[in-house]
C-alpha positions as CSV (number, residue, x, y, z in Angstrom):
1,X,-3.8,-17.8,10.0
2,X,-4.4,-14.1,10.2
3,X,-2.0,-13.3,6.8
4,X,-4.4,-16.2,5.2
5,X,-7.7,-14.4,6.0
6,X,-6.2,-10.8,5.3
7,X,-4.7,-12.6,1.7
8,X,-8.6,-14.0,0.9
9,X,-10.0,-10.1,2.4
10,X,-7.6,-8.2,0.1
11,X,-8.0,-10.4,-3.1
12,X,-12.0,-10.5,-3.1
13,X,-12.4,-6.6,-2.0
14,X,-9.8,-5.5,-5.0
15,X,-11.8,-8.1,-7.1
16,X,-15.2,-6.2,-6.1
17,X,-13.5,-3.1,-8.1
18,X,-13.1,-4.8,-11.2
19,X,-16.0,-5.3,-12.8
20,X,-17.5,-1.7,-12.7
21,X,-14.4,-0.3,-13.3
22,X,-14.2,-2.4,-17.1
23,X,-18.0,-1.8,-17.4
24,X,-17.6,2.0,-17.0
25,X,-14.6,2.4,-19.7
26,X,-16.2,-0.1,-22.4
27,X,-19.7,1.7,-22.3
28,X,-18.7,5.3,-21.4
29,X,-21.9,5.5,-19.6
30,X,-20.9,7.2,-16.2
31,X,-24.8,9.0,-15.4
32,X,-25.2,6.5,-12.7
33,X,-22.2,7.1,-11.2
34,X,-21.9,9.7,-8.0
35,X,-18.5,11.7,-8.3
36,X,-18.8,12.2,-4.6
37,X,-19.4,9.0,-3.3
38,X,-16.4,7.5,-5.5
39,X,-14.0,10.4,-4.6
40,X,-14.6,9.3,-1.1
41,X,-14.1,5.4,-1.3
42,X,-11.0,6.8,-3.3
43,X,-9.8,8.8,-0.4
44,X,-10.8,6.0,1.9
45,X,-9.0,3.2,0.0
46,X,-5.7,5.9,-0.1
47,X,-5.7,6.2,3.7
48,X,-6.1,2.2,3.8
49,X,-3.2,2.1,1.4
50,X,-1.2,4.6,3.4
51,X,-1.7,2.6,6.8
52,X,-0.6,-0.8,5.3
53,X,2.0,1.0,4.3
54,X,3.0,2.2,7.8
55,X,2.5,-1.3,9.5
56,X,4.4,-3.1,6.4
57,X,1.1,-5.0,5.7
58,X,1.5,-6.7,2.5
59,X,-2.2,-7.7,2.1
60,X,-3.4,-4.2,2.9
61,X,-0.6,-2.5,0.6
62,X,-1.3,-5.0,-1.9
63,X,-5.1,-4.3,-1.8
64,X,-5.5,-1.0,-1.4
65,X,-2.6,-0.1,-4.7
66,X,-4.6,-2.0,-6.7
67,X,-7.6,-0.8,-5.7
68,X,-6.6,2.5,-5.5
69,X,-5.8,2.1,-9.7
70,X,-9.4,0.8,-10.0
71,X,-11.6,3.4,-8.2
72,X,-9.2,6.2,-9.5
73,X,-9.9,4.6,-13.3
74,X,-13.5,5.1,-12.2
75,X,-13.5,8.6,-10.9
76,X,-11.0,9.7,-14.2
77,X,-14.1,8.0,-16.3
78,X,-16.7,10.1,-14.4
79,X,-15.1,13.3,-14.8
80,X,-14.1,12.6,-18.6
81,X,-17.4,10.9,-19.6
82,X,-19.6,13.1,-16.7
């Protein structure tokens, strides 16, 4: 039961990610965006990503990769589009 709740938790918070992240690189429009405040969930997710990785926690490693590529792909968009 736990794997099946951590599953649903990893796919909708790596979901969440998504859509701003294809909104960002179609319009280019990045003003709204705060560098900071994304460069922190970044390093946030990475430490996530870094602990699943350490307990073998396939939801969690799963998760955090992917979301990892998403924020990232947002923070590369800020500082190329400011």
């Amino acid at each position: 039961m736990e794997e099946l709740v951590g599953a649903a938790a990893a796919i909708v918070s790596t979901i969440c990610w998504l859509p701003q992240t294809l909104k960002t690189w179609r319009t280019r429009e990045t003003k709204d965006l705060s560098l900071p405040a994304n460069l922190l969930i970044f390093f946030s997710i990475s430490l996530w990503l870094i602990y699943g990785l350490m307990l073998g926690a396939w939801p969690l490693i799963a998760a955090n990769a992917i979301a990892v590529i998403l924020v990232g792909a947002i923070v590369a968009a800020k500082l190329k589009f400011g």
